[in-house]
N, C-alpha and C positions, 0 to 999 in steps of 0.2 A: 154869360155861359153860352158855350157855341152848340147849337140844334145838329151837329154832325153827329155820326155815331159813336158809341166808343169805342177805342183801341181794343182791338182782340187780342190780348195779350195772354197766351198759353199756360205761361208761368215763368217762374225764374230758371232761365238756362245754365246760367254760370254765375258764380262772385268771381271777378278779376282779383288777384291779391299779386301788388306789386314788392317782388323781393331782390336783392342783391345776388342772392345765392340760393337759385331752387332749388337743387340738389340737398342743399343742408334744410332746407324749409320742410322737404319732401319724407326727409327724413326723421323730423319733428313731430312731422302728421304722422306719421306711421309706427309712432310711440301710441297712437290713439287707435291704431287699428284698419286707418285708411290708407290702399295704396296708390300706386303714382297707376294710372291705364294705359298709358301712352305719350310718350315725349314728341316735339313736333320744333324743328326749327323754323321759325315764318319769319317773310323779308330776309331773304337767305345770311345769316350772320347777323343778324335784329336782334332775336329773341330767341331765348329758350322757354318755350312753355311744357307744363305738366299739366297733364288733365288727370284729375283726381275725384271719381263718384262718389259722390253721399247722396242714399237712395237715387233719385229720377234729378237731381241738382248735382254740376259740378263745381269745385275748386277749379281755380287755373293759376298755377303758379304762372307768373311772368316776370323772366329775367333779361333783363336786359343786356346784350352783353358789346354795344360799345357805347359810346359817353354822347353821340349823337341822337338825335330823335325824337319824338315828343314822349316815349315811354321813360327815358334814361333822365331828359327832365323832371319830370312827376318825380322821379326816385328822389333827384335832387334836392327839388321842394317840400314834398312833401314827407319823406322817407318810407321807409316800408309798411306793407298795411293795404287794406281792401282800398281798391283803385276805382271799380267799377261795377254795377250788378247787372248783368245782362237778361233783357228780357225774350222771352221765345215769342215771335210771330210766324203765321201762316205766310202771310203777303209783306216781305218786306219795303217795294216799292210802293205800295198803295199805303202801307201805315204813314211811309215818309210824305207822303200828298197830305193825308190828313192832319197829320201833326203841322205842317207847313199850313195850312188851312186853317185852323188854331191858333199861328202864332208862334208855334212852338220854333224856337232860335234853332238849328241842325249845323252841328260840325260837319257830319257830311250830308251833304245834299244827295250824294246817291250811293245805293249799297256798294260796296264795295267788299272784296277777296278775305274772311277772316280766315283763323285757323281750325282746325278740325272741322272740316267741311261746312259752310256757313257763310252766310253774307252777313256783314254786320254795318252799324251805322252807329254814331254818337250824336247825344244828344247835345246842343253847345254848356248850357246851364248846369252845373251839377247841381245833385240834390242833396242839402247838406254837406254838401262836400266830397259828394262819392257821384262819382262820373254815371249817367245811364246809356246803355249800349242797346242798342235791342240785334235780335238775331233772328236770322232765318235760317233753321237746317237743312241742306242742301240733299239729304240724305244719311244714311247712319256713317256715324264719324269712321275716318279712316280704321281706326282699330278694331271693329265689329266687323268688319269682315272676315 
C-alpha cells in the first residue's frame, strides 16, 4: 500500500456512453424527462457529443462520426454502451504524478484538451471494462454562460 495521499476526487463528472446515433439516443433519454444542454463538436468532424444533466452528474453522448480513431474503434468492439466514468479533480497534473507514483498504467501521460471545457486524462487499465477518465473543469462549461 503506497503512504502517498489520496486522490482528491470530487465526484463523478460525467458517464461517457458511446453511441452510433446521439441524436436518436438523445431522444430516448428525453422519453425519461432528461434533456440534451449543449451539443459540441470535438476534434473538428471526431465527434458529436451531448451533454445531458442529471442533478450535479452528467451523461455524454459520444458519437462518433467517422470509422477512424480510438472512439469509432470501442464502438466497433465493444458496441454501444457506457464507455467511460469520469472523475472530477481540482489538480489535474498533480493527480497524474501521483497516480504515476502508484503505479498506476496512464493512457495519457499529460492532461490534454477535453470537451466542454476540461482537461481530461485516461487511465491505461479499465475497470471492469469501463474506461476511467478523470477531469479537470477549466471553468463553467461553455453553455452556462
Amino acid at each position: 500500500m503506497s503512504d502517498a495521499p489520496p486522490l482528491a476526487v470530487r465526484g463523478v463528472h460525467h458517464v461517457g456512453v458511446l453511441v452510433r446515433d446521439a441524436r436518436a439516443a438523445a431522444a430516448r433519454l428525453a422519453a425519461l424527462g432528461l434533456q440534451v444542454r449543449a451539443w459540441e463538436e470535438y476534434g473538428p468532424g471526431e465527434l458529436r457529443i451531448a451533454f445531458i444533466p442529471v442533478g450535479e452528474t452528467l451523461i455524454e453522448l459520444i458519437e462518433p462520426l467517422t470509422e477512424q480513431g480510438w472512439n469509432a474503434e470501442w464502438l466497433r468492439t465493444h458496441g454501444e454502451g457506457v464507455q467511460h466514468v469520469a472523475l472530477a479533480v481540482d489538480d489535474l497534473a498533480a493527480a497524474l504524478a501521483a497516480l504515476r507514483a502508484r503505479g498506476v498504467a496512464l493512457a495519457d501521460e499529460a492532461p490534454r484538451r477535453g470537451a466542454g471545457n476540461t482537461l481530461i486524462a485516461f487511465l491505461r487499465d479499465p475497470a471492469g471494462g469501463v474506461l476511467v477518465e478523470l477531469t479537470q473543469p477549466l471553468g463553467p462549461p461553455p453553455w452556462a454562460a
